[in-house]
C-alpha positions as CSV (number, residue, x, y, z in Angstrom):
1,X,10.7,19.4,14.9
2,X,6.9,19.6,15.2
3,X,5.0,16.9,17.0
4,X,2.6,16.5,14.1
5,X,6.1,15.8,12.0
6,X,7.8,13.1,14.4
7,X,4.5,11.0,14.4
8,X,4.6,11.1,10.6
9,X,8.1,10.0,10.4
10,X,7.2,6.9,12.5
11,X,4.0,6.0,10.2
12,X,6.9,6.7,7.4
13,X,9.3,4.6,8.7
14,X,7.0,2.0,9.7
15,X,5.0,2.0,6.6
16,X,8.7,1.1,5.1
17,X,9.4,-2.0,7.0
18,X,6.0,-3.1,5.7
19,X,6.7,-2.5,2.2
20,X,10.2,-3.8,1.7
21,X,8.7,-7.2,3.4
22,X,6.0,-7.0,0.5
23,X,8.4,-6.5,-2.0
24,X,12.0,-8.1,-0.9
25,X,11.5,-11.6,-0.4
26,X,11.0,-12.8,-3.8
27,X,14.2,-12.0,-5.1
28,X,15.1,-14.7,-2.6
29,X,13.0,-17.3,-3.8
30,X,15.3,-19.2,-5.6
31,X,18.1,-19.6,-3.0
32,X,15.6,-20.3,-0.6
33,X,14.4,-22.8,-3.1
34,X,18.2,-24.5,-3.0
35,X,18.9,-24.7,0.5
36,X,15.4,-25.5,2.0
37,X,14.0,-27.9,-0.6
38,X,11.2,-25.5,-1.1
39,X,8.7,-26.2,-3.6
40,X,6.7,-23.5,-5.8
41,X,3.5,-23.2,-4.3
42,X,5.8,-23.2,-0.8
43,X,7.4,-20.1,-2.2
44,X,4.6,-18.4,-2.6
45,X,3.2,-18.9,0.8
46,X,6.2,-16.7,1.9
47,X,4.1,-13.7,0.3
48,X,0.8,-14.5,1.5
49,X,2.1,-15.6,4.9
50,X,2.9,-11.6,5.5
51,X,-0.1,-11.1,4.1
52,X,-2.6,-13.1,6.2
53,X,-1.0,-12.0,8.9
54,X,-1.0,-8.2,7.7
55,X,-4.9,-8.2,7.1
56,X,-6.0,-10.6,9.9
57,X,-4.6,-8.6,12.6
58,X,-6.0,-5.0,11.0
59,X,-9.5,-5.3,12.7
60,X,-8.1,-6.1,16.1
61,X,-5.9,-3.2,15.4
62,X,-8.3,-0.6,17.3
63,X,-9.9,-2.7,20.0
64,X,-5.6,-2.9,21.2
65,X,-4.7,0.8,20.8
66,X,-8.1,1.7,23.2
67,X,-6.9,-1.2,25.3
68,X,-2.6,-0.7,25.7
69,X,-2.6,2.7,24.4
70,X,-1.2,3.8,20.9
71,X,2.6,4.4,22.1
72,X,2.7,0.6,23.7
73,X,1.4,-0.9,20.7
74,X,3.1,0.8,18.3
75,X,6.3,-0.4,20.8
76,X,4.9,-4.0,21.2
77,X,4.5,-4.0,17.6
78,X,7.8,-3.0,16.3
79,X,9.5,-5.6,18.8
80,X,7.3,-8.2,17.4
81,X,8.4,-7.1,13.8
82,X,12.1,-7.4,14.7
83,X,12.0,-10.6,17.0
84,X,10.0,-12.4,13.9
85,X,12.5,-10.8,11.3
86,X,15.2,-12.7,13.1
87,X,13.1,-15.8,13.5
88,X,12.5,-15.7,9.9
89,X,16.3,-15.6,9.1
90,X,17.5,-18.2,11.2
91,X,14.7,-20.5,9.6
92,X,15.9,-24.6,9.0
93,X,12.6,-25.4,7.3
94,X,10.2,-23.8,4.4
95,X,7.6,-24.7,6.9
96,X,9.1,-22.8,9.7
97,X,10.1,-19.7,7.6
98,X,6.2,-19.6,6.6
99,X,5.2,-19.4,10.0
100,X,7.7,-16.9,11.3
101,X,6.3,-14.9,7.9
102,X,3.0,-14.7,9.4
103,X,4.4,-13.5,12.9
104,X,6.2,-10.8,10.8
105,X,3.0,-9.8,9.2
106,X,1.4,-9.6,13.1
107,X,3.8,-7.3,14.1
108,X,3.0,-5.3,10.3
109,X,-0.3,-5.2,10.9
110,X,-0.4,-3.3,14.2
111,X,2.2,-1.0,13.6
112,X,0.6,0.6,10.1
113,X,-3.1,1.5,11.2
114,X,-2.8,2.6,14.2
115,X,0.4,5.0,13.3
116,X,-1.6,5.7,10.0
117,X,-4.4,7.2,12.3
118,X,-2.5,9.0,14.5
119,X,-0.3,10.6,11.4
120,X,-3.7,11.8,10.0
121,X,-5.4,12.6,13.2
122,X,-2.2,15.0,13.8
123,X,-2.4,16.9,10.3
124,X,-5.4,19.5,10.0
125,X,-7.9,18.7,6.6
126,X,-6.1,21.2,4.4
127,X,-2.8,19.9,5.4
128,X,-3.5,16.4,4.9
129,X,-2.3,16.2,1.1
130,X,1.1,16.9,2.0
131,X,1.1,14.2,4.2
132,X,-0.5,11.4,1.3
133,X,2.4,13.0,-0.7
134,X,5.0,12.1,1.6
135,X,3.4,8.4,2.1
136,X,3.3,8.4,-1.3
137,X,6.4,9.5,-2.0
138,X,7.7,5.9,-0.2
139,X,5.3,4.1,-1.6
140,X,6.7,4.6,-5.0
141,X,10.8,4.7,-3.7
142,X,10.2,1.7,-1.4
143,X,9.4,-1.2,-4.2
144,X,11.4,0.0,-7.4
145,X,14.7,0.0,-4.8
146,X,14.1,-3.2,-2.8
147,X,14.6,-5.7,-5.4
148,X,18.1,-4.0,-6.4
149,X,19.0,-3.9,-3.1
150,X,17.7,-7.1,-1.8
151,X,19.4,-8.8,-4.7
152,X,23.2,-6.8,-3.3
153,X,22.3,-8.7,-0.3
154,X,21.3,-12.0,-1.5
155,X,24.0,-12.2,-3.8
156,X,27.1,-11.0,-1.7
157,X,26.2,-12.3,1.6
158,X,22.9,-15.0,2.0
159,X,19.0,-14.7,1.5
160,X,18.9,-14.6,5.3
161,X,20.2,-11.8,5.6
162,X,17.3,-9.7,4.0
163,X,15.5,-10.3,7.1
164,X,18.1,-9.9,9.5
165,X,18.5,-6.2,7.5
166,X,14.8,-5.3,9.0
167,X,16.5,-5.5,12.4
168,X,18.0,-1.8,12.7
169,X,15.3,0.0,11.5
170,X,12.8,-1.7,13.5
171,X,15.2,-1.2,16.7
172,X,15.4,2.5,15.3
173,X,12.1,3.3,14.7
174,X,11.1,1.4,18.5
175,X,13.6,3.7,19.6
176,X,12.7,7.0,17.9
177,X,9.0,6.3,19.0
178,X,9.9,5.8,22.7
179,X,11.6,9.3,22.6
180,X,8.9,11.0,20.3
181,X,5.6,9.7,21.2
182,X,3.8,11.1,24.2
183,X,3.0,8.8,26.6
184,X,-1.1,7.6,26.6
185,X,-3.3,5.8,28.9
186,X,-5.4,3.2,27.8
187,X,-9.0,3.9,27.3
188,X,-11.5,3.7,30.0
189,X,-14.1,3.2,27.4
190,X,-12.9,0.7,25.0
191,X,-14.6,-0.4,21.6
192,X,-16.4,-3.5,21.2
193,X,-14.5,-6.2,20.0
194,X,-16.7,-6.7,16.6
195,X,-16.2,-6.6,13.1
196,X,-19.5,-4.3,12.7
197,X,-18.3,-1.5,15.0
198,X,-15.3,-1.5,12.0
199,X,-17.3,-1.5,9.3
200,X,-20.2,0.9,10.1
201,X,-17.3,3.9,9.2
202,X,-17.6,3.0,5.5
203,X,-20.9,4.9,5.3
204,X,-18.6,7.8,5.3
205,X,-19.3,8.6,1.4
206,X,-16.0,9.8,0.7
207,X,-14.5,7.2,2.4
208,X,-16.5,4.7,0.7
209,X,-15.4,6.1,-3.0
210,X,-11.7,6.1,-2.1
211,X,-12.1,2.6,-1.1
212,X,-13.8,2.0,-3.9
213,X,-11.2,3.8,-6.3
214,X,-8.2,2.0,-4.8
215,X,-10.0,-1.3,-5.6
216,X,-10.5,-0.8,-9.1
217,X,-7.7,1.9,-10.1
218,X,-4.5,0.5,-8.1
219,X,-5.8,-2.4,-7.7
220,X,-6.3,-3.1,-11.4
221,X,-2.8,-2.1,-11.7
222,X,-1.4,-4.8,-9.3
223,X,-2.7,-7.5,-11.6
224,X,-2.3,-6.0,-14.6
225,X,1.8,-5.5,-14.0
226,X,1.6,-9.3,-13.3
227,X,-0.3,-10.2,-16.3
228,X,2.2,-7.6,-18.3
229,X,5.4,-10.0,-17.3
230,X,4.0,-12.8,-19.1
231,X,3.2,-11.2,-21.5
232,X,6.3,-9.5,-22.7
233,X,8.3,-12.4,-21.8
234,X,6.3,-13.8,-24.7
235,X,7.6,-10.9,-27.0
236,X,10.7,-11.8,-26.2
237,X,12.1,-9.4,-23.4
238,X,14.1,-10.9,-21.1
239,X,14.1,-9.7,-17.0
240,X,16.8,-6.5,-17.4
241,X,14.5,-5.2,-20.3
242,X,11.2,-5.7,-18.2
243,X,13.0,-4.7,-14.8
244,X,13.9,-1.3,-17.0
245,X,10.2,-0.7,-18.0
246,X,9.8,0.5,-14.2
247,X,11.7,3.7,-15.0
248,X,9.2,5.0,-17.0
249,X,6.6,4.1,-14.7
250,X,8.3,5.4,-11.4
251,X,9.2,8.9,-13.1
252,X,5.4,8.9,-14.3
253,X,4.4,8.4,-11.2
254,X,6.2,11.2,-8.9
255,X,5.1,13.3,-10.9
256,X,1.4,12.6,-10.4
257,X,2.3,12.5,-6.0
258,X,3.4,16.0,-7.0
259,X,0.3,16.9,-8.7
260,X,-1.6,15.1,-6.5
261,X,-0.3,17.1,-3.4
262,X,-0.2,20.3,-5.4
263,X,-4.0,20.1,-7.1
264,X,-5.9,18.6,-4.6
265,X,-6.5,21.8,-2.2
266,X,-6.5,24.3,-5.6
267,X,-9.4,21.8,-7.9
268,X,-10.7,19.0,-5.0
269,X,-10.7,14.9,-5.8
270,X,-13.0,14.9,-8.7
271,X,-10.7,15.9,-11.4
272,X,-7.8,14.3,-10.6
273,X,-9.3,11.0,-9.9
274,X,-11.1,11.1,-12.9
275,X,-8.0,12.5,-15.2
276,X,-6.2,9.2,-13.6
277,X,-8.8,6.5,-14.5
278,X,-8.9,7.6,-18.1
279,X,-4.7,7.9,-18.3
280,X,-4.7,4.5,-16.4
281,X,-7.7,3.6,-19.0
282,X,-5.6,4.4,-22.1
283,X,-2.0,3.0,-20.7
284,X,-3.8,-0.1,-20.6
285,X,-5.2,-0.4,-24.0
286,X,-1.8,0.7,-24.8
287,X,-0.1,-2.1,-23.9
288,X,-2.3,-4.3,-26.3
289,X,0.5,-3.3,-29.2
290,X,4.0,-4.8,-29.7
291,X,5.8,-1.5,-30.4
292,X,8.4,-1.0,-27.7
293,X,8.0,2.8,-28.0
294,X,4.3,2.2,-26.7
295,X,4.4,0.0,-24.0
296,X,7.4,2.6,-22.5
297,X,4.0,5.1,-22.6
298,X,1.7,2.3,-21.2
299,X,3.9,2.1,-18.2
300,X,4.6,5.6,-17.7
301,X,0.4,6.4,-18.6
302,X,-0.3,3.6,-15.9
303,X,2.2,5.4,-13.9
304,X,0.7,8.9,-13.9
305,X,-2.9,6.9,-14.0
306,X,-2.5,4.9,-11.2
307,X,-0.5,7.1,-8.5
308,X,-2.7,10.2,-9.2
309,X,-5.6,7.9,-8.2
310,X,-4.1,6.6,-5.4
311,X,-2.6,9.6,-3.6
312,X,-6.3,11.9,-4.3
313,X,-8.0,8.9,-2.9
314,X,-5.5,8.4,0.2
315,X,-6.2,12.0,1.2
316,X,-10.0,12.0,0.1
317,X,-10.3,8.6,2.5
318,X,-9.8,10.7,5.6
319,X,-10.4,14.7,5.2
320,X,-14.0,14.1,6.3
321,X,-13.0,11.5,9.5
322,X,-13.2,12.9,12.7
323,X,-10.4,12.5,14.9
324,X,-12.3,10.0,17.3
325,X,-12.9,8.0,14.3
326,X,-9.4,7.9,12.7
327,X,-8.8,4.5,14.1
328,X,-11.7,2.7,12.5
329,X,-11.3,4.6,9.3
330,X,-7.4,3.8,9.4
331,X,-7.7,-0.3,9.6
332,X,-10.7,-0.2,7.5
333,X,-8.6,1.7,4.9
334,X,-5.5,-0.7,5.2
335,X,-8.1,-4.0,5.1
336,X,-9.1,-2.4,1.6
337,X,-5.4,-1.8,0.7
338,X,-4.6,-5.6,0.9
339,X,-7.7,-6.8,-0.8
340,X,-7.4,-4.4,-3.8
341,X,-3.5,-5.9,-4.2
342,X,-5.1,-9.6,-3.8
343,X,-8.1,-9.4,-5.9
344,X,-6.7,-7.3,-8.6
345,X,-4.3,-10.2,-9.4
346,X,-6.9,-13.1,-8.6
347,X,-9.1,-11.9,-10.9
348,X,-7.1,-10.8,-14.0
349,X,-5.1,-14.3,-13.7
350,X,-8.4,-15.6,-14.0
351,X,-9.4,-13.7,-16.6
352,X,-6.5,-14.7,-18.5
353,X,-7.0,-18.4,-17.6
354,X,-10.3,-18.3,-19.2
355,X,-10.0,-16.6,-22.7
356,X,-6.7,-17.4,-23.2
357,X,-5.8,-14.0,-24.5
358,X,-3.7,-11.2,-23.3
359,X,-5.6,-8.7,-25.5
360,X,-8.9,-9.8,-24.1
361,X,-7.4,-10.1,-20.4
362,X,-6.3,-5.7,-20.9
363,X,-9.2,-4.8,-22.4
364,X,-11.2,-6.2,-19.9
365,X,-8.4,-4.4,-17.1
366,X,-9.2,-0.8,-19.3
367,X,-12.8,-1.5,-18.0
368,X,-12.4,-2.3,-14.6
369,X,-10.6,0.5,-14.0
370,X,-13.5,2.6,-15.0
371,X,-16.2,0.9,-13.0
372,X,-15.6,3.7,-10.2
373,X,-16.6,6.7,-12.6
374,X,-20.4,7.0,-12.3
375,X,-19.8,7.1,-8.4
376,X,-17.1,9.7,-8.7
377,X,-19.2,11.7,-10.7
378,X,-21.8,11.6,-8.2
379,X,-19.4,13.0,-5.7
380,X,-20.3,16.3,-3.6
381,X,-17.2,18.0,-3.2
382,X,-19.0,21.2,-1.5
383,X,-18.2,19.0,1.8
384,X,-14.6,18.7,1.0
385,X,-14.3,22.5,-0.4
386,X,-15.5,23.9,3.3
387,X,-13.2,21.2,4.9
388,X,-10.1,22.9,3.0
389,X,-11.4,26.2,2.3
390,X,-13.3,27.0,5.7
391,X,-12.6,30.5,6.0
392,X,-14.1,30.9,2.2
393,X,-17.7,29.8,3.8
394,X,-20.7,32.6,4.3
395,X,-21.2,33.0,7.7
C-alpha cells in the first residue's frame, strides 16, 4: 500500500471515531436519563461537551504537531480518546459523564486536523478530490448507521457500552499509525502560540469561499433536519417514518460524492457548488407542502444539494494550500466545520421561536442557503484549472 494511502486510512478511521461520538450518544439519552437522574438540559450537555472540547482544542492543534511531532500527537491523541471513552462508560454521575465528554472531545480534536493535513498534504492537487470523496464517502455512512447500531447496543447490552465500543478502534487505529507513520522530529522552529498566526490563512480566497459555503449550504442543512423533525411530527409521522426519510437522503447524497469526485477535475467548483445551492434551495421550499411524495424529494434534493456542496468545497478548501501551510488551513477548516453545525441550528431554532411558523422558518432556510452565490460567482477558477490541469498551461 502507498504511503499517501495508509495516512488517509488513519484520517479515515480517525475522522470515524469523531463522528460516531457526534452521532451515537443520543440514542442513549433516555437510559442515561433512568439510571443517572439526568435532567434534559443535562442531556444535552453530553453533545456539546464533545463539542467544546472538539473546537477548543482545534487552534492548539498546530502549535502541538510543530512541538511533539505529528506521529506523537496523533498517538497521544488516540490514547486520550480511548482512556476518556472508558472514563465516560464507567461514569456514576451526569456530571461526571459530562466531564469525561469533554476529555473525549480533547482527544477528537487533535487527532482530526492534524491527520486531516497530513492526508491532504500527501495527495497532489489533481488527486485531492478522490480523497474528499473517500472522507465523504464516511461522512455520509458514519451517521445514518450509528443510531441503528448504537441502539443494538443499547438495547441488548447497556448505554455504557457505546463508549466502551470506541475502545478497539482507537487501540487499532493507535496501533496501525505506530506501524504506518514515519517517525518525525519536532520542529526547531515552532509557530506562535496565537490565534492570529491561525487565522491569517483565511485570506486564501478559495479557502475563504469554501468556508463560507459550508456555513451556509451544510450548515443550513444541520438546522433545517432539526427543524424538519418537529415539524413532521406535527403531521403526524411518528420516529420509524421520519427515521425512513434518511434513505432518500443518503442515496441522494452518494450520488452527489460521486459526482463531486468525478466533475470536479473535468468542470472545476463553480458549477457544482452552484447546481447544489439551488437543488438544496428547491428541496427546502419543498418541504413547505404536506404531500409525502414531496418531502421524500425534499430530502433526497437536500441530499444531492447539500453533499455536492460540501465535498466541492472540502477539496476547493485545500487545492491552493501549500504543504507548509496544510496545518493552519486544516484546524481553521475543522473550527468552521463545528460552527457551521452549531449555528445552523441556533439560528433556525430561533427563527422558528420568533415567527412561530414552519413555512416562514424554510423559506427563510431556502435563502440562507443562497447567501454564498454572489461570492461564488466571483470565483477565478483559472487558479484552480493550472492547479489540476498544469501541463495544459502555455509555457
Amino acid at each position: 500500500m502507498a504511503y499517501r494511502s495508509k495516512i488517509a486510512w488513519i484520517f479515515l478511521l480517525g475522522f470515524a471515531l469523531d463522528l460516531v461520538n457526534m452521532f451515537v450518544a443520543t440514542i442513549a439519552y433516555p437510559d442515561i436519563a433512568r439510571e443517572l437522574q439526568a435532567s434534559v438540559s443535562q442531556l444535552a450537555w453530553i453533545s456539546n461537551a464533545y463539542l467544546i472540547g472538539l473546537t477548543l482544542i482545534i487552534p492548539l492543534s498546530v502549535w502541538l504537531a510543530a512541538a511533539m511531532g505529528e506521529r506523537r500527537l496523533i498517538a497521544v491523541s488516540l490514547l486520550l480518546f480511548a482512556v476518556a471513552s472508558m472514563l465516560v462508560g464507567q461514569a456514576g454521575s451526569i456530571e461526571a459523564l459530562i466531564g469525561w465528554r469533554l476529555l473525549q472531545g480533547v482527544g477528537g480534536g487533535l487527532l482530526i486536523p492534524v491527520g486531516q493535513a497530513m492526508a491532504y498534504r500527501h495527495f497532489p492537487a489533481a488527486e485531492r478530490s478522490q480523497l474528499t470523496a473517500r472522507v465523504m464517502s464516511v461522512a455520509l455512512l458514519v451517521p445514518a448507521l450509528s443510531p441503528a447500531l448504537g441502539g443494538l447496543i443499547v438495547d441488548s447490552v447497556s448505554w455504557r457500552w457505546i463508549f466502551y465500543a470506541n475502545l478497539p478502534l482507537a487501540l487499532m487505529t493507535l496501533l496501525l499509525a505506530m506501524l504506518w507513520i514515519k517517525p518525525d522530529t519536532p520542529s526547531a522552529i515552532r509557530p506562535k502560540l496565537e490565534l492570529g498566526s491561525l487565522f491569517k490563512h483565511a485570506n486564501n480566497p478559495m479557502l475563504r469561499i469554501a468556508m463560507l459555503i459550508y456555513l451556509f449550504v451544510p450548515g443550513v442543512f444541520i438546522g433545517v433536519s432539526l427543524i424538519a423533525i418537529l415539524y413532521l411530527h406535527r403531521l403526524g409521522y411518528d420516529a420509524t417514518r421520519t427515521g425512513a426519510l434518511m434513505l432518500p437522503w443518503a442515496l441522494a447524497s452518494a450520488l452527489a460524492i460521486y459526482l463531486g469526485k468525478k466533475l470536479f477535475n473535468r468542470w472545476g467548483p463553480k458549477p457544482l457548488l452552484l447546481v447544489g445551492m439551488l437543488v438544496q434551495c428547491g428541496g427546502i421550499l419543498l418541504l413547505n407542502t404536506a404531500e409525502p411524495a414531496l418531502i421524500i424529494c425534499a430530502y433526497a434534493l437536500m441530499g444531492l444539494g447539500s453533499s455536492l456542496c460540501s465535498s466541492t468545497a472540502q477539496t476547493l478548501a485545500f487545492v491552493d494550500i501549500r504543504a507548509e501551510h496544510m496545518g493552519h488551513a486544516s484546524a481553521l477548516w475543522n473550527i468552521n466545520r463545528q460552527l457551521s453545525f452549531c449555528l445552523g441550528a441556533a439560528a433556525l431554532s430561533a427563527l422558528l421561536s420568533a415567527f412561530d411558523s414552519f413555512t416562514i422558518t424554510f423559506t427563510m432556510a431556502a435563502a440562507l442557503t443562497l447567501l454564498p452565490l454572489f461570492a461564488v460567482l466571483r470565483l477565478d477558477t483559472s487558479r484552480v484549472r493550472t492547479l489540476l490541469h498544469p501541463a495544459c498551461e502555455p509555457h
